[in-house]
C-alpha positions in Angstrom: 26.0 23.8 6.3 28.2 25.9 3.5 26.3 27.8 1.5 24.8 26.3 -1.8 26.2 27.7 -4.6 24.0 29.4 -7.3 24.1 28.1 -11.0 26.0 31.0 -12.4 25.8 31.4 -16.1 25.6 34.4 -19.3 22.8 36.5 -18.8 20.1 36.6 -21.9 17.5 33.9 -22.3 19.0 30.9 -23.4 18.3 29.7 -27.6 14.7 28.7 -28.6 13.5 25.7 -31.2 10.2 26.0 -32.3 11.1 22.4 -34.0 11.5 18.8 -32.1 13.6 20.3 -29.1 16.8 19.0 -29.4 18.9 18.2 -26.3 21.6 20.8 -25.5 25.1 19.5 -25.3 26.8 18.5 -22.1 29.3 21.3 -22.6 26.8 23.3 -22.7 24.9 22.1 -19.9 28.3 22.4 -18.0 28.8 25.8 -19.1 25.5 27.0 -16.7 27.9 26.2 -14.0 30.6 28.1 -12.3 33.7 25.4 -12.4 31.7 22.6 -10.8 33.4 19.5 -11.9 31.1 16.0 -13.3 32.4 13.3 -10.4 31.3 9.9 -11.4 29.7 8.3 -8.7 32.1 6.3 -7.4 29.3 2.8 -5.7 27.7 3.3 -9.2 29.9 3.4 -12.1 30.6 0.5 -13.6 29.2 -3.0 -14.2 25.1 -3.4 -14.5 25.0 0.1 -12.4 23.4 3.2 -13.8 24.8 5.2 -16.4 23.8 9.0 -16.9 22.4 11.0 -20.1 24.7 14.0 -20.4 22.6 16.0 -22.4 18.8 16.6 -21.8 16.3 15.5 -22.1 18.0 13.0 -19.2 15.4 11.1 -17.6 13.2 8.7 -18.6 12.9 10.0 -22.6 15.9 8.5 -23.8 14.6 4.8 -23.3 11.2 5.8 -23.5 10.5 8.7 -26.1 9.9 6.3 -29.1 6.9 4.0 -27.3 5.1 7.1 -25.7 5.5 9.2 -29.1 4.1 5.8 -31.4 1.2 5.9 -28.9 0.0 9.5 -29.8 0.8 9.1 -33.2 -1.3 6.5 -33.2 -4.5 7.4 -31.6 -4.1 5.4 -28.4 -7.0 6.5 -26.6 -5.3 6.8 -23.1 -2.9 8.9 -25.0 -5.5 11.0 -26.7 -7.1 11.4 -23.3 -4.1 12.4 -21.8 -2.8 15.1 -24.3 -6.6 16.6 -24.2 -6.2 16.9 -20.9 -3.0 18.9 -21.1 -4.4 20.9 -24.2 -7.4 21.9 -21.6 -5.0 22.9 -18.5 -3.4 25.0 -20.9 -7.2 26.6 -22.3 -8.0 26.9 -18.5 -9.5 24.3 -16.6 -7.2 24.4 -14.0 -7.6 21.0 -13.1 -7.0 19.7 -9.3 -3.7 18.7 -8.5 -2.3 19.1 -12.4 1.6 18.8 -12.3 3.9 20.7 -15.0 5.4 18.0 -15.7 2.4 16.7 -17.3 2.3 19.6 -19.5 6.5 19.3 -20.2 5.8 16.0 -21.4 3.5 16.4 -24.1 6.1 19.4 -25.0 9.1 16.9 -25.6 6.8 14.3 -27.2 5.5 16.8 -30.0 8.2 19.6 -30.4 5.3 22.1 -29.8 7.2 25.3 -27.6 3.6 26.2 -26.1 4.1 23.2 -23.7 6.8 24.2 -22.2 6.0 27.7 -22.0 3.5 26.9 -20.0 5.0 24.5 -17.8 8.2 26.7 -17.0 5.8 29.3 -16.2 4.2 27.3 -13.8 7.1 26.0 -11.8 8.8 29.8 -12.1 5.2 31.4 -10.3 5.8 28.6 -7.3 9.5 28.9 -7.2 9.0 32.6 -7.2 6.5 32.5 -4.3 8.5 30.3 -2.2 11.5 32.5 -2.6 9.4 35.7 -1.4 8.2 33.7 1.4 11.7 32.9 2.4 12.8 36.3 2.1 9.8 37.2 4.4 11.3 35.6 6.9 8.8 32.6 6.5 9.3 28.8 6.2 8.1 28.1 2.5 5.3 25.6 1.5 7.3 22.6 0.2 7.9 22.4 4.0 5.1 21.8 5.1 4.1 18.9 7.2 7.7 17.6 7.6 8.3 17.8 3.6 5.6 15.5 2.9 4.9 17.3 -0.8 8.8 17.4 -1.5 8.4 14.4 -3.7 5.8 16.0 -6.2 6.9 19.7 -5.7 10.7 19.4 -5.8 9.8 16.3 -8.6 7.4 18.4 -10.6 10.2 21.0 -11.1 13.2 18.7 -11.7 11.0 17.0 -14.6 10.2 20.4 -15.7 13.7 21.9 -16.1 15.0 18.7 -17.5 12.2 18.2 -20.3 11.8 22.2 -20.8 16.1 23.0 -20.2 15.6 25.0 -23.8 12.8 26.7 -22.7 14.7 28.2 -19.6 17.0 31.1 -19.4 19.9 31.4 -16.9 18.5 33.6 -14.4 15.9 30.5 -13.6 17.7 27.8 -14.0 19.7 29.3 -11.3 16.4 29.9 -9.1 15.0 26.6 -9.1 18.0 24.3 -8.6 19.3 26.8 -5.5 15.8 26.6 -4.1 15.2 22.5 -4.8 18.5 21.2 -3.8 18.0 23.7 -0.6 14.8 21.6 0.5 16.6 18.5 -0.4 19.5 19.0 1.7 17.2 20.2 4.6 15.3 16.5 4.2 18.6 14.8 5.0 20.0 17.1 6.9 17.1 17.8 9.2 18.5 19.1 12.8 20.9 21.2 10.5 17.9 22.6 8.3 17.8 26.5 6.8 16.1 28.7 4.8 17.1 31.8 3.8 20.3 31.4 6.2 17.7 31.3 9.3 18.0 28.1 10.8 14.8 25.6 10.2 15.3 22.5 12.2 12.7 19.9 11.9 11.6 15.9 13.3 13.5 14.2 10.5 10.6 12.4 10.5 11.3 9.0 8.5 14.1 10.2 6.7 15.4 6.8 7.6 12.7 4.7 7.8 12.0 3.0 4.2 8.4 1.2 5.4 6.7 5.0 5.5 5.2 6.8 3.0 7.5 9.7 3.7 9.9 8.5 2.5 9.1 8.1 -0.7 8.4 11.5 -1.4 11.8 12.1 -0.1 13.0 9.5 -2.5 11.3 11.1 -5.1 12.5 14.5 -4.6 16.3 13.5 -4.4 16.3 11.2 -7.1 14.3 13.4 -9.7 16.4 16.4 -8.9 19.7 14.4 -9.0 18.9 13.4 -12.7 18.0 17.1 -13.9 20.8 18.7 -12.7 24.0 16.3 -11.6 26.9 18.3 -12.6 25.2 21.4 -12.6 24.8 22.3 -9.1 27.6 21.2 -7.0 25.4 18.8 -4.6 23.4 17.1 -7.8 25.7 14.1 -8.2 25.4 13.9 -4.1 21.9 13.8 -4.5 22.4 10.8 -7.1 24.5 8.5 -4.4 21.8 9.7 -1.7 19.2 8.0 -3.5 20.9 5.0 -4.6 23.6 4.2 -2.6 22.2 6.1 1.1 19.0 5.2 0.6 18.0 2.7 -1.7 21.0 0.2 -1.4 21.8 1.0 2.3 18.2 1.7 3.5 15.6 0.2 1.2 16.3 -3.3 -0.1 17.8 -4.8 3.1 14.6 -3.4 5.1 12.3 -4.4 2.6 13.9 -8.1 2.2 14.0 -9.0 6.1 10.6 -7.0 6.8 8.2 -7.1 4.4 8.6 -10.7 3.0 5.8 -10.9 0.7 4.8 -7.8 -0.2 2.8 -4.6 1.1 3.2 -2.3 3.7 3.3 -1.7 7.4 1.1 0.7 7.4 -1.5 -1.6 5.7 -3.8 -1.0 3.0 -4.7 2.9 2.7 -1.1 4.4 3.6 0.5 1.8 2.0 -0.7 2.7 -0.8 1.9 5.0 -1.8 4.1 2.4 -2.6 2.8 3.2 -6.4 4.9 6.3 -6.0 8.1 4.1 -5.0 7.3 2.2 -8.2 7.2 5.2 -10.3 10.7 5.8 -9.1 11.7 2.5 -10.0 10.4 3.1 -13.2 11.8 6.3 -14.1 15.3 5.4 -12.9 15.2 2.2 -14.7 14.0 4.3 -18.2 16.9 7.2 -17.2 19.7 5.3 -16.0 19.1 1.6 -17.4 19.5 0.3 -13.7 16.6 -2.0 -12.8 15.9 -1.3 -9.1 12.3 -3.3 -9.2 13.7 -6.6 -9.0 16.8 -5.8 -6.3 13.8 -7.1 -3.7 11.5 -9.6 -3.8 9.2 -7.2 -2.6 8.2 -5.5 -5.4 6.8 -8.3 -7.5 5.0 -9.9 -4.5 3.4 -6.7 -3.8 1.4 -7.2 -6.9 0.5 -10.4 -5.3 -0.5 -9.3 -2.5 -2.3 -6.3 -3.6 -4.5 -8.6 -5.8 -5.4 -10.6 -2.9 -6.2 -8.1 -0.5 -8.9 -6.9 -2.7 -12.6 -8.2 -1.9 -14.2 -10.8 -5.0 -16.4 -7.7 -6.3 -13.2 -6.0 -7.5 -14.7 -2.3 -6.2 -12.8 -2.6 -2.9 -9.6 -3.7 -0.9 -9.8 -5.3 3.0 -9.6 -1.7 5.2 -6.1 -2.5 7.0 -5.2 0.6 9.1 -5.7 3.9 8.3 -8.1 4.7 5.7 -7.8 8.8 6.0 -8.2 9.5 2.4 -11.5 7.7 1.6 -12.8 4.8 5.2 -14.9 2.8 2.6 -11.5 1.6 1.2 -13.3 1.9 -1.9 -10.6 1.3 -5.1 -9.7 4.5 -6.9 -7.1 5.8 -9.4 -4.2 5.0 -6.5 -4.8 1.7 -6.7 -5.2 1.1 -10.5 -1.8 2.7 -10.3 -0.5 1.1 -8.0 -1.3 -2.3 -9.7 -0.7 -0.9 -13.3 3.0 0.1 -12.4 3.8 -3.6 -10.9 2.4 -5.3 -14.1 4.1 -2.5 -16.2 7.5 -3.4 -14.0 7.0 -7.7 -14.6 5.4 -6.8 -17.7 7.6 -10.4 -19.0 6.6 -12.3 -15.8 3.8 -15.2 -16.1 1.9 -12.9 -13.2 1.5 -9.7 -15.2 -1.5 -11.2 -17.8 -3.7 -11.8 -14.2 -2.9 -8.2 -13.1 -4.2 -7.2 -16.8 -7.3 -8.6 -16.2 -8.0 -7.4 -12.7 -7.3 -3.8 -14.3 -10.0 -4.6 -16.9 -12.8 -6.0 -14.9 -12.1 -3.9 -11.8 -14.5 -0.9 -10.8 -11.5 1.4 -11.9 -11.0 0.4 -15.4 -9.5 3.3 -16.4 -7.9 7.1 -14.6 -10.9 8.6 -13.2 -9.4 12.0 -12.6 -7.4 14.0 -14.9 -4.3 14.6 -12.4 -4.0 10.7 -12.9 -5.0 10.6 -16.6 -0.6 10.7 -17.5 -0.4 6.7 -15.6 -2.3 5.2 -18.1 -0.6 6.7 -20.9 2.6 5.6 -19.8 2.2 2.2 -18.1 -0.8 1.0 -20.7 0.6 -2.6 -22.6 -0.6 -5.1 -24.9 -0.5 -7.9 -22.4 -3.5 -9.9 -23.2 -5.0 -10.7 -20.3 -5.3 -13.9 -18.6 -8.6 -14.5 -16.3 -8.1 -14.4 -12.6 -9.4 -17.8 -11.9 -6.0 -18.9 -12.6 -4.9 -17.6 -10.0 -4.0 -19.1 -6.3 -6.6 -18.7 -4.0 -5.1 -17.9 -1.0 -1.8 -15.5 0.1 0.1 -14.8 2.9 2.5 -12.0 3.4 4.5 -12.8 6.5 6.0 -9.4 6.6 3.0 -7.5 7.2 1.0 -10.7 9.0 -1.6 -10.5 6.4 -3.5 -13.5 5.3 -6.2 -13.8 2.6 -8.7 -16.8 1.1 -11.0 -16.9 -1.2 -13.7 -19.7 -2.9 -13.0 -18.6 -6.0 -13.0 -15.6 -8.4 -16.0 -14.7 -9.6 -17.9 -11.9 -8.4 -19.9 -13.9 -5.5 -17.2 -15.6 -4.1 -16.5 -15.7 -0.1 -13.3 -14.2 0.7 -11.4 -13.9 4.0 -8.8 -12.0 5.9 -6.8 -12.7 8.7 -3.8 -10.2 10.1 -1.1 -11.3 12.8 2.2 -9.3 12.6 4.1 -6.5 13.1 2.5 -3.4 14.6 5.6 -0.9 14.1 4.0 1.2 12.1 1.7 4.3 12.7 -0.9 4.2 10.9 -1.1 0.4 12.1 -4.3 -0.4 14.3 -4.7 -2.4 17.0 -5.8 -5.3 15.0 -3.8 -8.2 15.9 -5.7 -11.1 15.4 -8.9 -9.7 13.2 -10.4 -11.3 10.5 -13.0 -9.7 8.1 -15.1 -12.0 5.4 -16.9 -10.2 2.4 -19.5 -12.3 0.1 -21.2 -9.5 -2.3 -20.9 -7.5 1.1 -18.9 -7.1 4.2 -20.5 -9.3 6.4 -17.7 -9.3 9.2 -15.8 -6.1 8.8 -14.2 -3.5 10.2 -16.4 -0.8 11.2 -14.0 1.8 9.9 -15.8 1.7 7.0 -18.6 3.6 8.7 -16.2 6.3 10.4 -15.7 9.8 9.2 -12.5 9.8 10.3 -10.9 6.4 8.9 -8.3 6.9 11.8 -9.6 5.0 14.8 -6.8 2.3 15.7 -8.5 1.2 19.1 -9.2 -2.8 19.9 -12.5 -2.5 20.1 -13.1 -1.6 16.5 -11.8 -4.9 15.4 -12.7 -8.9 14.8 -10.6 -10.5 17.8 -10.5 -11.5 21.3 -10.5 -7.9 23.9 -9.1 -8.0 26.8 -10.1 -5.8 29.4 -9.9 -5.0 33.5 -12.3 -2.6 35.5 -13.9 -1.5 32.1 -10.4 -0.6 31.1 -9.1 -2.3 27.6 -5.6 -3.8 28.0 -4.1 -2.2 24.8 -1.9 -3.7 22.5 1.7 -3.0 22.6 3.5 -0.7 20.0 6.9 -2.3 18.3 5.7 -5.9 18.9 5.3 -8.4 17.0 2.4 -11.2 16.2 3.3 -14.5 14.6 1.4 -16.7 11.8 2.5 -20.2 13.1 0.4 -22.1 10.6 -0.9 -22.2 7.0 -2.4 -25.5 5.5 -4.5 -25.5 2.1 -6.1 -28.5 0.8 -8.7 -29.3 -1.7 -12.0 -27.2 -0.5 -10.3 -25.7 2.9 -7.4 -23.7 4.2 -6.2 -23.3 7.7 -3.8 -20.2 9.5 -3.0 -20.4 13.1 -1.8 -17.1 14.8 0.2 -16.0 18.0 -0.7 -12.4 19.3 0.8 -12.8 22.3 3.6 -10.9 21.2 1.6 -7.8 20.8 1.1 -8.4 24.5 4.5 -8.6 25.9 5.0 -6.7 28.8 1.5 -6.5 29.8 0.4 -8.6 33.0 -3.0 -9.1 32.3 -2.2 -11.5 29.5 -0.4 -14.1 29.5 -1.1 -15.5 25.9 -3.6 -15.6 23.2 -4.0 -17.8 20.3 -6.3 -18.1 17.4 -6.9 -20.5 14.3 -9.3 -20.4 11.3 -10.5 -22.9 9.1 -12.2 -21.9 6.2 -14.3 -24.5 4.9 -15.4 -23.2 1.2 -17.3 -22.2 0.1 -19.2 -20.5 3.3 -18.3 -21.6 6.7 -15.2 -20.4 8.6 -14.4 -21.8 12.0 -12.9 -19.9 14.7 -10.7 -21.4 17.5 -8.9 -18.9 20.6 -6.9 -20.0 23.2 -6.9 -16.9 25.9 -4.7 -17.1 29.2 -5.3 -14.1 31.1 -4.8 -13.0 34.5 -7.8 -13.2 37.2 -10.4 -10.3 37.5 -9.6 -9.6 33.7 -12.7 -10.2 31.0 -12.2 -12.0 27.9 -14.9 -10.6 24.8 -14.7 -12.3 21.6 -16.2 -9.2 19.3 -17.4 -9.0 15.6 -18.9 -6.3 13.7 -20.7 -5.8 10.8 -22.7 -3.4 9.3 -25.7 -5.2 10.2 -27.7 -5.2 13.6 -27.5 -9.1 14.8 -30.5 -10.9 16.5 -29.6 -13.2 19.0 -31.4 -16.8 19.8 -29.7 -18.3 22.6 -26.0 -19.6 21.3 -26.8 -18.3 17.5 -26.5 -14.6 16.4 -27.7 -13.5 13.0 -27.0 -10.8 10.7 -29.4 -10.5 7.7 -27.2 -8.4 5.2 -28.7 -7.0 2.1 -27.9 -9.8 -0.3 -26.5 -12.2 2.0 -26.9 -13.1 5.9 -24.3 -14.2 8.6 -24.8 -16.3 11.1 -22.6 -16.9 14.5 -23.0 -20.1 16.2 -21.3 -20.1 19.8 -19.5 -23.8 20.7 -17.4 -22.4 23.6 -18.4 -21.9 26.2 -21.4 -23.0 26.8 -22.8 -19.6 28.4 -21.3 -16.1 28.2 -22.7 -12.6 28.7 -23.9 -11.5 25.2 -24.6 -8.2 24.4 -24.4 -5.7 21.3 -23.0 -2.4 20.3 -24.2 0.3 18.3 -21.5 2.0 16.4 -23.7 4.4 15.7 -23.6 6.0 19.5 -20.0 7.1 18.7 -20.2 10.2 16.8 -17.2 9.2 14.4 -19.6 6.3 12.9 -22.7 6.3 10.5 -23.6 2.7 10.9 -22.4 -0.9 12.1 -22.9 -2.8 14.7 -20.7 -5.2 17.2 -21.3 -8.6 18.8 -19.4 -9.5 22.1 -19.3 -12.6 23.8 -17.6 -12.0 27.0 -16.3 -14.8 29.6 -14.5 -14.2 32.7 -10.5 -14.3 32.4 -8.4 -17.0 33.2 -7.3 -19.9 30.7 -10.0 -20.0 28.4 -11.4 -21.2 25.0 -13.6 -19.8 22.2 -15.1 -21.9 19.4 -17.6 -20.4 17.1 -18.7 -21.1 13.8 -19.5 -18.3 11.3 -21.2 -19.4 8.0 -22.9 -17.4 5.2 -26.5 -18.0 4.0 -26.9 -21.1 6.1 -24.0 -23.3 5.2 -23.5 -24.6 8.3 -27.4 -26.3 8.9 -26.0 -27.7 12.1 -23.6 -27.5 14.5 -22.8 -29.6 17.7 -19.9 -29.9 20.3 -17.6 -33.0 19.3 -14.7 -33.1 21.8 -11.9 -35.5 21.3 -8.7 -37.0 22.6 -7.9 -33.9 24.7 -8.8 -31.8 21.0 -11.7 -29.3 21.8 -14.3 -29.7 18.8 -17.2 -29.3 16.6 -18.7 -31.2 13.8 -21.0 -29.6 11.5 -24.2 -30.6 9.4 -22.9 -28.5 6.2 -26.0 -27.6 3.6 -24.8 -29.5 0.4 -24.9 -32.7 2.4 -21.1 -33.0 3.7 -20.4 -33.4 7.5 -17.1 -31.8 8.6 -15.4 -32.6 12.0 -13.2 -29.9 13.1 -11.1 -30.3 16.1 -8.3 -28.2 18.0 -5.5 -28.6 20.2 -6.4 -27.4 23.8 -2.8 -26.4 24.2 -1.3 -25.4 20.9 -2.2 -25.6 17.4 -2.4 -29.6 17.1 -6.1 -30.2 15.3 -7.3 -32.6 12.6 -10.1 -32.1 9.8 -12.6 -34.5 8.5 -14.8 -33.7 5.5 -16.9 -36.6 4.2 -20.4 -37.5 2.4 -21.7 -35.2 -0.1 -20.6 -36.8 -3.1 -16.9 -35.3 -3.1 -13.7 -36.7 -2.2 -13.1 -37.4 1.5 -10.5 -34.7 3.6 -8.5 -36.3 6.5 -6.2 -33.9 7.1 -3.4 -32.5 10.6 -4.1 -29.1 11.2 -0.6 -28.8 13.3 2.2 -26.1 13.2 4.2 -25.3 10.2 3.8 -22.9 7.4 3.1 -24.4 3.5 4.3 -22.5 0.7 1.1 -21.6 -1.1 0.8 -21.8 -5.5 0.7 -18.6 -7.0 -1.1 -20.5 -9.8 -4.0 -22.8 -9.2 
């Protein structure tokens, strides 16, 4: 690697303002550099592509000064409550996690030098300590864990110097760009990596691998830094085509578009979380460049979507889909305001973005709980009035991810159901292929998760499906495979998936193939269908949790919940060993419970019908035509007739009496486009 260059430059602090700052010229900005020439970027000049401030302040101001300065001025409380944040960092409180950037900001918006005295002070007391680290001989912080914090460390200072460039003499400028665009060329450059001319090789870890949250911090880093200081440094406008061009054009939208059709992430619902960072990026590149990166991909709008959905009818908490390491409960918290506050900030124009405003409003999160998070609501908040949620469509599917979601309605007490059957690429992906979960004021079928300490147990036996197992042994699912929605059917009162897991199989002897359907009758019964082909001497056990101990009456297991119970009605087969566990034996767990129902392997069937608060009054084989069935007494006076192929999805639906219109209805293969709107 050739040595980076420092910013060379007249010593002498550089000219104060105690006014407005006003941005320096770009000869002047130039001047800071030893003879390093400005080379356009050559794949985005031109056209609807980015175009570059050459003076600072660069990023994000120049389209966005006006709205965020008319918002203080006027009194907007999430302004207020943002700037008396900042004026209380700077008094002392020393709040967690409380960026410098925050503090620049308020310094560009009101003119007022004492801003970015302080945040230049900041950023110079960790650039200073990273240096001395270095120069011990040391690997320095921003390091850490495979660069994880380079995004908000590297970003943090490249905000800073850009928004505070007047408040900075040479001598520092020099510092921080040397030491930021050194841990930026390390990320890319990972087998290559130095610091302080010692080589520093590291795992590259995801540096090409757009579905992780990694990389977004990565993004971040590069992108940030490549705004500050392109043409100053002599790798700033490489950092520039990095971002876009490497990584973004290259990397980002053609992964996103063939993988993650539909929104979300991978590495489901807690991890994937920190796609609000990737839509800060979108943001700020859009406000600094006028390039709008959001709507390159479909993805980004249908993560709204899909983030909506996921989230349980009481609006306090999202379905826990992998790894919930920062909080099991998968409780919402300021992450996921942001995260659905950036999207309807992005498609602020699109008819989706009123129903996103009233989710923010009536979720348990209606505003930034903690102060490090207090800046989001100042900058995405809109007058979107909002639109109520009832509008909305009532079931989603994101093929990319394999995740499925129904509700009855929108209120508060709905009954709302999950179903996931994808990809499992990801690592912080469980082995859940084929788990549902159903909430009504409560989980009622969940994943015990939840209850962990950890939030990071991935195993089979934690979720909702069928476990197959040898000799005691679990037959395990199968990293870098792939699980298959085959169906999706919605009608008036009911809505059908049908999903393939044998693909998170493949390669495993013991199985041979499973299958499993759902048809959620609304409001409050969901029937569930498996088809299981295993090998002999294997054991098939259909398992469901919830946080409530079940009591067992011969074919019907019940789980009295706080506000609502669950019942499990066995179909198929007939008899099966039935037995239950008690999470709270594991060590990881504080509560929850799990129901098997385990048959010996072979090619086999499981029919059971789960209702809340005794929907289903009654429930008796009904076999037909080769179609393995059920027909159920339902409590409002309907009778619906639900059967299944025996050999692949190929079923039918009846719904009749009760007052209400008649279903007749093929429950066969094929996948309906669902209405966004109802």
């Amino acid at each position: 690697m050739p040595a980076l260059r420092p910013v060379l430059g007249p010593s002498g602090p550089l000219p104060s303002t105690s006014a407005r700052p006003r941005p320096r010229s770009r000869a002047l900005a130039v001047s800071i550099v030893a003879a390093v020439a400005l080379a356009p970027l050559a794949a985005c000049g031109g056209g609807s592509g980015p175009n570059f401030a050459d003076d600072h302040p660069r990023i994000y101001l120049g389209q966005n000064r006006d709205r965020l300065v008319a918002a203080l001025d006027a009194g907007d409380p999430a302004a207020v409550r943002f700037k008396n944040a900042v004026d209380n960092e700077l008094d002392g409180a020393d709040y967690y996690d409380f960026s410098a950037w925050f503090v620049a900001l308020i310094g560009q918006l009101t003119g007022e030098p004492r801003y970015c005295d302080f945040a230049v002070a900041k950023i110079d007391a960790v650039v200073d300590a990273e240096r001395d680290m270095i120069a011990g001989g040391g690997t320095p912080d921003v390091a850490f864990d495979s660069y994880l914090e380079i995004g908000p460390r590297i970003g943090d200072l490249a905000l800073t110097y850009d928004w505070c460039f007047d408040r900075l003499d040479h001598d520092q400028a020099a510092r921080w760009l040397s030491y930021a665009s050194q841990a930026v060329w390390n990320v890319w450059h990972h087998e290559d990596a130095t610091w302080g001319g010692r080589a520093a090789p590291w795992s590259g870890w995801s540096v090409d691998n757009p579905s992780n949250n990694y990389y977004y911090s990565f993004l971040r880093a590069t992108m940030l830094l490549g705004l500050a200081a392109h043409g100053e440094i002599p790798d700033g406008d490489t950092w520039l085509s990095t971002f876009r061009d490497d990584k973004i054009e290259a990397q980002l939208i053609p992964t996103f578009d063939a993988d993650l059709v539909g929104g979300g992430s991978r590495e489901g619902t807690g991890y994937g979380t920190s796609m609000h960072r990737l839509w800060e990026l979108y943001d700020f590149w859009q406000g600094s460049t006028g390039e709008d990166l959001a709507h390159r991909t479909a993805h980004t709008r249908a993560s709204l979507l899909a983030f909506i959905h996921a989230t349980v009818p009481t609006l306090d908490r999202f379905a826990p889909i992998g790894d919930q390491a920062r909080d099991s409960t998968a409780s919402l918290f300021d992450y996921h305001r942001n995260y659905v506050q950036e999207l309807a900030f992005l498609f602020r124009d699109d008819p989706v973005a009123p129903f996103a405003r009233d989710y923010l409003a009536r979720c348990s999160v209606p505003e930034m709980d903690q102060p490090f998070m207090y800046v989001y609501d100042f900058l995405y908040g809109d007058d979107i009035a909002p639109q109520s949620l009832d509008g909305l469509g009532r079931a989603y599917v994101a093929p990319g991810t394999g995740e499925v979601f129904a509700r009855s309605g929108w209120d508060a007490d709905a009954t709302w159901l999950n179903l996931i059957a994808g990809p499992l690429t990801e690592s912080h992906a469980h082995h859940d292929q084929g788990s549902f979960m159903l909430y009504k004021g409560e989980w009622l079928a969940y994943d015990p998760i939840v209850d962990s300490t950890s939030g990071i147990r991935q195993e089979e036996e934690l979720h909702n499906l069928v476990r197959i197992s040898r000799d005691g042994e679990t037959v395990t699912m199968r990293g870098d495979s792939t699980s298959h929605i085959v169906a999706v059917h919605r009608g008036d009162g009911w809505f059908h998936v049908a999903a393939d897991l044998s693909g998170a199989y493949e390669g495993r002897d013991d199985v041979s193939s499973i299958q499993r359907e759902l048809v959620f009758i609304e409001p409050d019964v969901v029937v569930v269908f498996d088809r299981v082909d295993t090998a002999a001497g294997t054991t098939q056990t259909w398992q469901l949790s919830s946080p409530y101990q079940p009591t067992t009456s011969g074919a019907r297991s019940t789980f009295a919940g706080a506000d609502h119970d669950l019942r499990v009605e066995r179909v198929v087969p007939a008899t099966a060993t039935v037995s239950v566990t008690d999470w709270r034996d594991d060590g990881d767990f504080s509560g929850g419970y799990r129901l098997d129902v385990a048959q010996a392997g072979g090619a086999r069937q499981f029919l059971h019908v789960v209702s809340v608060d005794g929907a289903a009054a009654s429930v008796t084989r009904s076999d037909d035509a080769g179609r393995v069935g059920v027909s159920i007494t339902l409590a409002d006076g309907r009778t619906a007739v639900v059967r299944f192929g025996a050999d692949g999805v190929d079923g039918t639906l009846a719904i009749t009496g009760g007052g209400g219109s008649p279903v007749s209805a093929t429950l066969g293969a094929g996948v309906d486009a669902l209405p966004e709107l109802e």
